[in-house]
N, C-alpha and C positions, 0 to 999 in steps of 0.2 A: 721430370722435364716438363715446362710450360707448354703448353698448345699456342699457336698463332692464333690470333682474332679469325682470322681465316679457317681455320681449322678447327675451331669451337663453331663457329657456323654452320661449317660443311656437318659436324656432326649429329647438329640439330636439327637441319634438316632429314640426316638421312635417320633419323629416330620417327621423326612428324611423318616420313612417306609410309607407306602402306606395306604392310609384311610381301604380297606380290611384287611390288616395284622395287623393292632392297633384292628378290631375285632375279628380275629383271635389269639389271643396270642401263641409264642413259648409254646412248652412243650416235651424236648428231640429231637428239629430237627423238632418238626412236628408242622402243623398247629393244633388246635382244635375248633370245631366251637362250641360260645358260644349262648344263647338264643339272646343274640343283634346280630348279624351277621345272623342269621337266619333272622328274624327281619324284617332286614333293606335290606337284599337280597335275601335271597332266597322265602318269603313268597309272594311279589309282584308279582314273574315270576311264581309262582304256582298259584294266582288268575286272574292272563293275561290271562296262559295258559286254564283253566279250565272256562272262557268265552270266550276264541276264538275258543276251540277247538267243540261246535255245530255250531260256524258260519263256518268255514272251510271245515269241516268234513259232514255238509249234503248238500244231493243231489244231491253226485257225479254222480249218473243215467244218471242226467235229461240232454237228449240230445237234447232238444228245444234249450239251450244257448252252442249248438255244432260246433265249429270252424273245416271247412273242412283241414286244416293243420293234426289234432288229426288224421285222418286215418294215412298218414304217419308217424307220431311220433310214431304212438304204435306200426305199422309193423317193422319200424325200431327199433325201442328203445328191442321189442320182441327177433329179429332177433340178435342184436349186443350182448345183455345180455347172452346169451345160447353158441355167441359163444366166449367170453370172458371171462364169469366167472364159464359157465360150462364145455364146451367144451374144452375152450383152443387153441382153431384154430386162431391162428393168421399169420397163411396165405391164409386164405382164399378169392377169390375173391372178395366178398362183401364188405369187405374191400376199394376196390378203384371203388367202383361203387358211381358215382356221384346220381344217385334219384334228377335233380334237382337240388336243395338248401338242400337236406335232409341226403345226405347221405355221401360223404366224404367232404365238403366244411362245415360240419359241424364236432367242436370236439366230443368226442363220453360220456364224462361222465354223461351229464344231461341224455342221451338216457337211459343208463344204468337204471338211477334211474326210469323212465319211466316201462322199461323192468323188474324190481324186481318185480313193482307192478302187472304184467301182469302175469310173473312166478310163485312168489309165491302165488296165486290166483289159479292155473292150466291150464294156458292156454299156448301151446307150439308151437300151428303151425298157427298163424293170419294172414289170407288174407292182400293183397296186393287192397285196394279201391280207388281210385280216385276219388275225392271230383269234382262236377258239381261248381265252382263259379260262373258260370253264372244265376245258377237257386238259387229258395229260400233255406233255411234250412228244408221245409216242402216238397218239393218237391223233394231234397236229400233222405229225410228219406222213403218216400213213394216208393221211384224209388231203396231203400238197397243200397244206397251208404254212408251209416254210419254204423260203426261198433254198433256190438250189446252194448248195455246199460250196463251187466254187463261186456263186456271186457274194456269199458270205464271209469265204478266205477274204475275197477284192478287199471287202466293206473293212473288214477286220482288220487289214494291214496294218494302215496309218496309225488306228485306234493301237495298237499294240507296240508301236513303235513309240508313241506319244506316252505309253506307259514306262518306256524302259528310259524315256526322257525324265519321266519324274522320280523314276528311282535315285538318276545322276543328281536334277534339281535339290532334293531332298538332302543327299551326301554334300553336294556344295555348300549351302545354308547350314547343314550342322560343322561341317569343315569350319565353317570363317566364325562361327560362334565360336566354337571349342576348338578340338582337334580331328585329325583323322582318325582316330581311334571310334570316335565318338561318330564320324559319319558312317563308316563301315559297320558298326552296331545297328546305329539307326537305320541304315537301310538294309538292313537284314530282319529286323524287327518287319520296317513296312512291305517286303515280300512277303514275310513269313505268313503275317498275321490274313494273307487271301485272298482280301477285300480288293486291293487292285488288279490283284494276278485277273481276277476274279473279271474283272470289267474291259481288262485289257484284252479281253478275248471278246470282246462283244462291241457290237458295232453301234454304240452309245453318246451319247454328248459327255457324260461326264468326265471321261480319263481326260478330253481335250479341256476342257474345264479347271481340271486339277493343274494338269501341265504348264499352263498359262499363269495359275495363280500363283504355284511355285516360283514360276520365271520374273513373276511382279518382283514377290519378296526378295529374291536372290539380287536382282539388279536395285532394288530400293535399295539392301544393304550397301551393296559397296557403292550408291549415289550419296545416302547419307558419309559414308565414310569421306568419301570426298569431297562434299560438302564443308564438314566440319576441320576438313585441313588446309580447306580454300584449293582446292585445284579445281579452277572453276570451269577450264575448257574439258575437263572428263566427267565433272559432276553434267554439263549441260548436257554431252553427248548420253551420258547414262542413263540421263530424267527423259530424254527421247525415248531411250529403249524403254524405258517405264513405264512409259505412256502410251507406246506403243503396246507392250506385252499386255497391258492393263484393258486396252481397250478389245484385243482378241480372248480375252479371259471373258469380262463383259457381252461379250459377241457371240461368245461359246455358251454360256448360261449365266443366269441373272443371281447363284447365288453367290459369284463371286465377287457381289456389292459388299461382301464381309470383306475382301482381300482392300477394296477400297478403302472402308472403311479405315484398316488399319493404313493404309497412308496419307488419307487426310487428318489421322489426330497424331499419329507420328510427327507431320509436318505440324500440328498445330502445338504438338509440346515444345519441339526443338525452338520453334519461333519464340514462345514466351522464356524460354528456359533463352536464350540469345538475347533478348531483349532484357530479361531480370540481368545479364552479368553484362551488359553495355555491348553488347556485340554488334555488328553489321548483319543485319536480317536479310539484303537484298538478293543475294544469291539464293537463302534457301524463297524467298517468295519468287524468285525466278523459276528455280526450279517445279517447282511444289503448282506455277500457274502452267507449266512446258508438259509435265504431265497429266494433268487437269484436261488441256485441250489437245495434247495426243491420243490420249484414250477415247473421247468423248466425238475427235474427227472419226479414229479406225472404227471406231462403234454405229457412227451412224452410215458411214461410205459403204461396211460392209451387211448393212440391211437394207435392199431397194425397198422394202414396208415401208421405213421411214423418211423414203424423199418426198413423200406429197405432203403427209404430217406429222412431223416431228414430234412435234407434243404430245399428240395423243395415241401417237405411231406407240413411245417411252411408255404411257398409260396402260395400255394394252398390253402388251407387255408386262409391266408390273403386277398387273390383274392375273397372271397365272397362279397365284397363289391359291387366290380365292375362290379361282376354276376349280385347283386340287379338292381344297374343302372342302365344296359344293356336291363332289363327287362321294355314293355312298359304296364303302366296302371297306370289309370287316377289318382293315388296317388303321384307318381313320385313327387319327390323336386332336384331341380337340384342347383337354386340360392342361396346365402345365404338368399334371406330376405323373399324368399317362408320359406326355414326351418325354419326362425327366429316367423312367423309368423305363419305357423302347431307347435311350441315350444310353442306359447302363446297359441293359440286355444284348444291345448289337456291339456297343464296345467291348464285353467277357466276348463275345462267339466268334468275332472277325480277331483274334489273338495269336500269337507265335505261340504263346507255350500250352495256351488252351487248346491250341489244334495238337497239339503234342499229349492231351489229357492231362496235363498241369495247369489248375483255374489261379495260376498264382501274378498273374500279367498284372487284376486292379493293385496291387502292393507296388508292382515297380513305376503304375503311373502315379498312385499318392506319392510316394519315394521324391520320383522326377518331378513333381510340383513342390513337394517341399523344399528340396535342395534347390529351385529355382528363385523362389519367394525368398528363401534367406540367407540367397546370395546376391540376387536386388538389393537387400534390407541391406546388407552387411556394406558389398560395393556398389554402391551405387554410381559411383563416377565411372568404376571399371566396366562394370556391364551398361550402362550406355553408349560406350567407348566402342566395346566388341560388339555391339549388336545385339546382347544378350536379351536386353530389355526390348526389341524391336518381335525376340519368338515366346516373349511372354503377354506381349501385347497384342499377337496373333492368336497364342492360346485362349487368352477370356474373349476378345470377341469372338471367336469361331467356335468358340464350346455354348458361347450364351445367345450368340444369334441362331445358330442352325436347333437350337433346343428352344426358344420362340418360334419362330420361322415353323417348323417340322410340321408336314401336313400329315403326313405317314409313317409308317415303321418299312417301310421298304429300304431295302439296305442301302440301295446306292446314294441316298443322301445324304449318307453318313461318309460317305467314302472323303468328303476334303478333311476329317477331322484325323483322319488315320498317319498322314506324317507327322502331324502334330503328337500325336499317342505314341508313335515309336521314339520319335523326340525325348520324348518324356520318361516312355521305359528304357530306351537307352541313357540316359542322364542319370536315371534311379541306381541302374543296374550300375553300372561303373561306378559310383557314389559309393555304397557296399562292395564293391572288389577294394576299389584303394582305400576307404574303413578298414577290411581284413588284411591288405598287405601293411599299413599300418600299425594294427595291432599286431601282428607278426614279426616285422623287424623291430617295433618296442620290446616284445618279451626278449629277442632271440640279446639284443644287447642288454638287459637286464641282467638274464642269465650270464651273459660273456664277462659284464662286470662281478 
């Protein structure tokens, strides 16, 4: 039986909407979510959540696994929060007081988040400690050079909370690339392998860092998606969130100029690739300017440093690099094949199966690059389409800029490359399962024949 001109429509359309919005159906304008939609999305991030949240969430106390950085983080993070979002003082000295590496040469919104946890717990006036690195963690503690246990729970909270955010981040992004199979691997990979359990306990810039930059990607993906199917009132609303999430990523720490990175050349392919097949570019240059100058307002509103000078407020800031360098101790990476070589040693150690004493992790991330590379090569249309090409283009800058960039072998600046690595060994890893089921059901009908 023929289809109605109407009905070959309706079908096209609902092929063109987005696998979300097929389980969501219209209903007067609105979304409503059905028992499949819940399902299929929301119940997985409620049983992630509700097993990650006792791994994250205890022992924020224990200051045996206490990093001497956490005394400055919490003074500081205490000190900026009261006088930013209570006070209001944004011309205050403190302001351009360097601390270091801690205090103006860093953006100030991971602080913040530091600082709530400190606040809203009741703590208002937090000494100023200077952590001994020369001596142990136990001889710190005995000598009251660490802050008390419960100002450190405060500190820790947020920070721990923002990591069980990025384990969800993590599983959304592998979700819309692939499957859930493939997020649930993957974020079992990024607990397992340490590295953030690791930081999520510690009252840090970088897990709020991570968190932020996941949330860029997550919402880029399904901005571009929208994008490319012209729904233009959600791609606009999402390149806000973009821009928004962009400019607290930014805000949080400056090596998330990689996460940029990948969407300003993201937006500079899709344009030319639109412009080679006669397409209408306006949207995506609406877009792609909506994020541009969301990120770069949240960025500058939430550092009072940069209301007198902006320019060189940006400068300053950028110069933390060359502070790191500047600085002599025995971790220093200066050549490229010293960093290339602290890049492979912290990627074996921070592992899922190497913490397990199987060094077999580097296999499933060559694996997950291969199967990535030539499945670009193969579909190219298809993996633009799903995004696939959006976590490959995350992977080279983020593996080539933080391996330039690298001032140190200190681990935590390795920490944004580690969803990218479970990514990768999840992807490996299942690439060899369906290989061997595979080859499994070929003999088993081989034989039957």
């Amino acid at each position: 039986m023929k289809k109605k001109p109407e009905d070959v429509t309706a079908s096209r359309s609902e092929a063109q909407r987005p696998s979300s919005a097929v389980d969501m159906p219209k209903r007067r304008g609105r979304f409503v979510w059905t028992s499949t939609a819940y399902a299929k999305n929301i119940y997985p991030i409620l049983i992630l959540t509700f097993m990650l949240v006792p791994l994250f969430l205890s022992n924020l106390d224990d200051i045996q696994n206490y990093h001497g950085d956490e005394n400055v983080w919490i003074f500081v993070g205490n000190k900026v929060f009261q006088l930013y979002a209570i006070e209001h003082d944004f011309s205050n000295p403190f302001w351009h007081i360097d601390l270091s590496s801690w205090g103006s040469y860093q953006p100030q919104v991971a602080k913040y988040i530091i600082g709530l946890g400190t606040y809203s717990a009741g703590y208002r006036d937090i000494p100023l400690i200077w952590y001994e690195y020369t001596k142990s963690n136990q001889e710190n503690i005995v000598n009251g050079r660490v802050l008390d246990s419960h100002v450190v729970s405060a500190a820790r909270t947020p920070i721990a909370i923002m990591g069980i955010m990025s384990c969800i981040l993590t599983y959304i992004i592998t979700t819309k690339v692939t499957n859930r199979w493939y997020g649930v691997i993957t974020t079992i990979m990024l607990v397992g392998s340490g590295l953030l359990l690791k930081y999520s306990h510690r009252a840090m810039v970088d897990v709020p860092a991570l968190c932020f930059g996941l949330a860029v990607l997550s919402l880029l993906i399904y901005s571009m998606h929208y994008i490319r199917v012209k729904y233009t009132k959600a791609a606009l609303i999402l390149s806000v969130a973009t821009g928004i999430s962009l400019g607290l990523a930014l805000g949080s720490k400056m090596n998330t100029l990689l996460i940029a990175g990948v969407v300003f050349v993201i937006f500079a392919i899709e344009i030319i690739y639109a412009v080679a097949k006669k397409q209408n570019v306006l949207l995506y240059l609406a877009c792609g300017f909506l994020i541009a100058g969301c990120a770069l307002t949240v960025f500058i509103l939430s550092n009072p440093f940069l209301y007198t000078d902006t320019v060189h407020g940006i400068q300053h800031i950028l110069s933390m690099n060359q502070f790191l360098l500047n600085q002599e101790h025995p971790w220093r990476r200066r050549t490229l094949s010293a960093k290339v070589l602290s890049l492979y040693r912290q990627t074996m150690n921070f592992s899922p199966f190497n913490q397990l004493g199987f060094p077999i992790d580097g296999y499933f991330i060559l694996l997950g690059v291969l199967r990535l590379c030539v499945t670009i090569i193969r579909r190219p249309r298809e993996s633009r389409e799903s995004s696939l090409a959006i976590i490959a283009l995350w992977t080279f800058i983020s593996f080539v800029g933080i391996t330039l960039w690298l001032p140190s072998e200190y681990d935590h600046y390795f920490l944004p490359l580690h969803p990218i690595k479970a990514f990768l060994q999840a992807y490996g890893l299942i690439w060899i399962f369906e290989g061997c089921i595979f080859a499994i059901r070929k003999r088993v009908v081989v034989i039957y024949n």
